[in-house]
C-alpha positions as YAML, in Angstrom:
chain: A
units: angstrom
residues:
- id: 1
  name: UNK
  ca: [-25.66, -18.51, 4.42]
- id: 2
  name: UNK
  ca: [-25.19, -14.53, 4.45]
- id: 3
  name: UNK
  ca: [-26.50, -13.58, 1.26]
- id: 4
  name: UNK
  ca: [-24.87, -9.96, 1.36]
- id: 5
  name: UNK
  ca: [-22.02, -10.76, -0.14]
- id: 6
  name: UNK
  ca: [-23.75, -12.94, -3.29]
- id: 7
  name: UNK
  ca: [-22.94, -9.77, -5.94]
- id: 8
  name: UNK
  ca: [-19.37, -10.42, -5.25]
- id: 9
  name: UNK
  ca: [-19.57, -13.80, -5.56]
- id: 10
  name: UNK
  ca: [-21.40, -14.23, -9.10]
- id: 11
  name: UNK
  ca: [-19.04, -11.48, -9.92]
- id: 12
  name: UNK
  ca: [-15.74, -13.91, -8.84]
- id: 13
  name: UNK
  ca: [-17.81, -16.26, -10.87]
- id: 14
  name: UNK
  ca: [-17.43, -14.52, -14.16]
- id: 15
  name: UNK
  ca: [-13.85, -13.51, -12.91]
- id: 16
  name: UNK
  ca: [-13.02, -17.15, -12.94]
- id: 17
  name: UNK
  ca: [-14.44, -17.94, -16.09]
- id: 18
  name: UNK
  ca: [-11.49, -15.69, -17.46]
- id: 19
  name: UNK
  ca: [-8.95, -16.41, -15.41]
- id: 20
  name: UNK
  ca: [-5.84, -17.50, -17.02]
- id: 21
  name: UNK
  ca: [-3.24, -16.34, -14.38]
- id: 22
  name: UNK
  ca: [-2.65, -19.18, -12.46]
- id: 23
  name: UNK
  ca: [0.35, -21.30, -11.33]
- id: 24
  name: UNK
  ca: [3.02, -19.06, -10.58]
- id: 25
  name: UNK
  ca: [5.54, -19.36, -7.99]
- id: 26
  name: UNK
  ca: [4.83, -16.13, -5.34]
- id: 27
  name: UNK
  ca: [8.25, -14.91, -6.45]
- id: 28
  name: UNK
  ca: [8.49, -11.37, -7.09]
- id: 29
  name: UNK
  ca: [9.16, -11.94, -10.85]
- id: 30
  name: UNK
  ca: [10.29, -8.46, -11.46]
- id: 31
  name: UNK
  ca: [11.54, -7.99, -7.74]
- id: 32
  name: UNK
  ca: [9.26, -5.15, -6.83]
- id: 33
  name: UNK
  ca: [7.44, -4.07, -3.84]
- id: 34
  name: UNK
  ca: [4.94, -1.64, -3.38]
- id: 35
  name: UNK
  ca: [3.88, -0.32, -0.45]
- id: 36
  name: UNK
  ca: [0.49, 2.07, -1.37]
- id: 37
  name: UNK
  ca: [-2.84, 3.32, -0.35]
- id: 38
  name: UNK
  ca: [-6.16, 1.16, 0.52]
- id: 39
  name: UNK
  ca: [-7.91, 3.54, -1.68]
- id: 40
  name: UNK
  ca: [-9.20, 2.13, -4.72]
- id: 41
  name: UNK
  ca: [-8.09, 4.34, -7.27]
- id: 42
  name: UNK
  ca: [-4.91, 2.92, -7.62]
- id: 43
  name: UNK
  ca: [-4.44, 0.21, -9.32]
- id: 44
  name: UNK
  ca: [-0.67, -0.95, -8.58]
- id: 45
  name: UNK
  ca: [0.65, -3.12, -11.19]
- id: 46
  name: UNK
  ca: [-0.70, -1.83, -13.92]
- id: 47
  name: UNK
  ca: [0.51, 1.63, -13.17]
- id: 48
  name: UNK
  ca: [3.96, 0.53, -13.46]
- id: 49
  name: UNK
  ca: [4.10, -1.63, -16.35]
- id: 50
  name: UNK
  ca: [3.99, -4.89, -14.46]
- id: 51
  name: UNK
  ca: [1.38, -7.75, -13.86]
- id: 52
  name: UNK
  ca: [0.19, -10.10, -12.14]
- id: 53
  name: UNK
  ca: [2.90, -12.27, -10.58]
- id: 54
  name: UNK
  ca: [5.57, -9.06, -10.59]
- id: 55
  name: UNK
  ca: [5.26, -7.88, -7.76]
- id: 56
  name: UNK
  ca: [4.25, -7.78, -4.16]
- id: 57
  name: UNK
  ca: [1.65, -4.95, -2.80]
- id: 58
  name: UNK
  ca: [1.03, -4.05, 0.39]
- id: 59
  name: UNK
  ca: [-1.44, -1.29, 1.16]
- id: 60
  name: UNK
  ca: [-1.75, 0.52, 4.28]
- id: 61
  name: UNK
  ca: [-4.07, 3.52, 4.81]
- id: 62
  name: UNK
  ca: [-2.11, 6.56, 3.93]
- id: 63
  name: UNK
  ca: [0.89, 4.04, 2.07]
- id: 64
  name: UNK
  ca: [2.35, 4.20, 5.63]
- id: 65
  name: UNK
  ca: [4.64, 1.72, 6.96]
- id: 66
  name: UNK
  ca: [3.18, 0.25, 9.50]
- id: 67
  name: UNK
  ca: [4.86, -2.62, 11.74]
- id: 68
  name: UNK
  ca: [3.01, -4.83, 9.63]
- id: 69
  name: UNK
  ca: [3.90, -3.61, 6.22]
- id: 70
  name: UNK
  ca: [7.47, -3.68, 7.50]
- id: 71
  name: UNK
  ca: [7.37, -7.04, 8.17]
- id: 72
  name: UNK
  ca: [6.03, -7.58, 4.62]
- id: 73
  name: UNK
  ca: [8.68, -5.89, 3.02]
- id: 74
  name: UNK
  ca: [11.70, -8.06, 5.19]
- id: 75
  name: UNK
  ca: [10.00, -11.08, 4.00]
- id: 76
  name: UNK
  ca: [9.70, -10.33, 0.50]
- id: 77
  name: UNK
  ca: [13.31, -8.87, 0.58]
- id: 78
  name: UNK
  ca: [14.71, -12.24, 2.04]
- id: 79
  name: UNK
  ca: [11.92, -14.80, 0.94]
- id: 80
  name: UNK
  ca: [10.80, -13.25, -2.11]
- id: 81
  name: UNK
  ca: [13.31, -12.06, -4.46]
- id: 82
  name: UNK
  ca: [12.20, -8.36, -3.99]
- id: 83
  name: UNK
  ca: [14.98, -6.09, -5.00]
- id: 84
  name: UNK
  ca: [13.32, -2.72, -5.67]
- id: 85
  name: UNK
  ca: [10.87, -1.06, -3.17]
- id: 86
  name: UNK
  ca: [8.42, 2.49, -3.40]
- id: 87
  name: UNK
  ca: [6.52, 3.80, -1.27]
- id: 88
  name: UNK
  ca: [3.35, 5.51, -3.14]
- id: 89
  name: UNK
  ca: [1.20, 7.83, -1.35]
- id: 90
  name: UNK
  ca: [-1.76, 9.93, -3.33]
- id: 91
  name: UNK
  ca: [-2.95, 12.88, -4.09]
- id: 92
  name: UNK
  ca: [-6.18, 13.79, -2.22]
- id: 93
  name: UNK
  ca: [-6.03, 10.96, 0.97]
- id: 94
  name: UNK
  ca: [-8.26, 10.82, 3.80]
- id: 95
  name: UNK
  ca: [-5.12, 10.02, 5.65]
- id: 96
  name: UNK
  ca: [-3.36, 13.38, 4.50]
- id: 97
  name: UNK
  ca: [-6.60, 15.45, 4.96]
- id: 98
  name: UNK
  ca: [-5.92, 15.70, 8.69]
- id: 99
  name: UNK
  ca: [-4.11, 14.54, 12.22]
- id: 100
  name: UNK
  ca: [-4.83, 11.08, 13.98]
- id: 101
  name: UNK
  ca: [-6.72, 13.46, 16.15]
- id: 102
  name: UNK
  ca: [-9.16, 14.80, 13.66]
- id: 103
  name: UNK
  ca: [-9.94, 11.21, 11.74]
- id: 104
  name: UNK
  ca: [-10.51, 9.89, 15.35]
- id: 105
  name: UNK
  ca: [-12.54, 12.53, 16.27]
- id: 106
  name: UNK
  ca: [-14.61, 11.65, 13.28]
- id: 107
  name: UNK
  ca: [-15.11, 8.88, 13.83]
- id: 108
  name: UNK
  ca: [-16.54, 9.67, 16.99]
- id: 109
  name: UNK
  ca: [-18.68, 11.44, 16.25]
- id: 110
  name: UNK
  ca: [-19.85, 8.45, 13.40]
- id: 111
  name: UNK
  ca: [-19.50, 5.80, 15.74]
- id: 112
  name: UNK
  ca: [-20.00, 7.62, 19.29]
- id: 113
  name: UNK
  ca: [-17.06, 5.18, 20.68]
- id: 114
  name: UNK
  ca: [-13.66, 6.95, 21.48]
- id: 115
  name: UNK
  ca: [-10.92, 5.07, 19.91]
- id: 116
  name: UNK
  ca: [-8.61, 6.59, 22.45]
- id: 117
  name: UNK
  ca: [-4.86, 6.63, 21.56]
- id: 118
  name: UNK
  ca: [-5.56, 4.60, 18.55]
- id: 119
  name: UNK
  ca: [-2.09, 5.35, 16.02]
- id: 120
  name: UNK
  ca: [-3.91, 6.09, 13.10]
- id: 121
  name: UNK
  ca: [-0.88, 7.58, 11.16]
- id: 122
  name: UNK
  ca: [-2.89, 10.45, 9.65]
- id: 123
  name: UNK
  ca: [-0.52, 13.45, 9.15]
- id: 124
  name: UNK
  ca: [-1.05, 16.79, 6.49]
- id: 125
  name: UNK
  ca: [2.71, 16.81, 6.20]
- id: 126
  name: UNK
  ca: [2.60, 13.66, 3.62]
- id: 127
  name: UNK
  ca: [5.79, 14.63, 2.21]
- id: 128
  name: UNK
  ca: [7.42, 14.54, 5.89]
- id: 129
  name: UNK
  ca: [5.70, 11.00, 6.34]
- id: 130
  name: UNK
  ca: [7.10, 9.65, 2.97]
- id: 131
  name: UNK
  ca: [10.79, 11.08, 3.86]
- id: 132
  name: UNK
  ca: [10.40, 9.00, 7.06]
- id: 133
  name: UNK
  ca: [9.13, 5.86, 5.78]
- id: 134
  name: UNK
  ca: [11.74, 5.69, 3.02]
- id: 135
  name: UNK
  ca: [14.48, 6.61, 5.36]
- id: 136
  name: UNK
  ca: [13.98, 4.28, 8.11]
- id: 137
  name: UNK
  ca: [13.93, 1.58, 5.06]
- id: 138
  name: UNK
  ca: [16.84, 2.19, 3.72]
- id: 139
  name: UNK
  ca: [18.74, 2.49, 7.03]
- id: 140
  name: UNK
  ca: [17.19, -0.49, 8.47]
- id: 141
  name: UNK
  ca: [19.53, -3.27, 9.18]
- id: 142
  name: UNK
  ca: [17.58, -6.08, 6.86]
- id: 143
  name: UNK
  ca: [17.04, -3.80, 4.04]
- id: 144
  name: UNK
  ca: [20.09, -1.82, 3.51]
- id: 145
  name: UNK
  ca: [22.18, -3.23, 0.69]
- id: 146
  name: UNK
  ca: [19.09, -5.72, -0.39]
- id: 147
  name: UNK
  ca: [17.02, -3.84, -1.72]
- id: 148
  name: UNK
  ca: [16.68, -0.15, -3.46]
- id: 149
  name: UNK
  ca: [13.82, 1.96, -1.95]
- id: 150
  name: UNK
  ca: [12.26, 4.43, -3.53]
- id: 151
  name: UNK
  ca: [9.29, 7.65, -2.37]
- id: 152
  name: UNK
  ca: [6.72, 8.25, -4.91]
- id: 153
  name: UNK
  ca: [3.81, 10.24, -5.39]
- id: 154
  name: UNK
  ca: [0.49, 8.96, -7.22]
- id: 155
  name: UNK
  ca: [-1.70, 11.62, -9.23]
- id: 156
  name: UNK
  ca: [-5.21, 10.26, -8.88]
- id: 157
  name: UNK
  ca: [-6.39, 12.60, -11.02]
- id: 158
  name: UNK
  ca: [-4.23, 11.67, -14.24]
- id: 159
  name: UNK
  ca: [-2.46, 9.26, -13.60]
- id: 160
  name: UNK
  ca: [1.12, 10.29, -12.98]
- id: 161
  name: UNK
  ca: [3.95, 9.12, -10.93]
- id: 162
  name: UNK
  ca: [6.27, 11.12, -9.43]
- id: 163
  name: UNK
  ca: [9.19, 9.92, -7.90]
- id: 164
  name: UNK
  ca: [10.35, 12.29, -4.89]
- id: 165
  name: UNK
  ca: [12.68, 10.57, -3.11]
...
């Protein structure tokens, strides 16, 4: 057995010691998806009031969507009850710190392999990226007049929410 991973585990221990959240549905109980950053300073739910069982997250480095989160969000629009979307980028991300050229140049020089035309998604215009995101939501032909979407910006720093778009 790979005993790297045995902190997490006594930790899930404990965790389910506590746990008292089980046996709901999958249902977006308050019909909300979020589509945010991997990074672990945000915490999703709880920075909108809801818990577990609300909502459905799907993180993506930069809060992009990605082919994949898109297919999350038709699912949870049509399987899920999901009524209400945002898209919630952060302050200070990796993924707004620089172009897919620059993070793959990085790693690079980490790694010394060339991920070659690898779509990243990285982009210093985050604003531009969260404009597109939202809009190609909302015009898309399995989302429009489903579901309400929504561009946001997370403060890591305090906590705050913006909504943009």
């Amino acid at each position: 057995m790979d005993h790297r991973f045995d902190d997490l585990l006594r930790a899930n221990a404990e965790f389910q010691r506590q746990f008292a959240d089980g046996g709901f549905d999958g249902i977006a109980q308050a019909g909300v998806l979020m589509i945010t950053c991997m990074d672990s300073r945000i915490i999703p739910l709880q920075m909108i009031g809801l818990r577990i069982g609300d909502a459905k997250i799907l993180r993506t480095p930069g809060a992009h969507l990605t082919a994949d989160a898109l297919i999350g969000v038709i699912v949870g629009v049509h399987q899920l009850q999901v009524r209400r979307i945002l898209i919630v980028p952060h302050t200070r991300c990796a993924m707004a710190s620089g172009t897919d050229a620059d993070i793959a140049a990085k790693i690079k020089a980490d790694s010394g392999v060339d991920v070659g035309d690898l779509k990243i998604g990285a982009t210093p215009d985050q604003e531009g990226k969260l404009i597109e995101d939202v809009n190609q939501l909302r015009d898309h032909p399995l989302i429009t007049g489903r579901a309400d979407v929504g561009g946001f910006l997370y403060d890591v720093d305090t906590g705050a929410l913006k909504q943009l778009l």
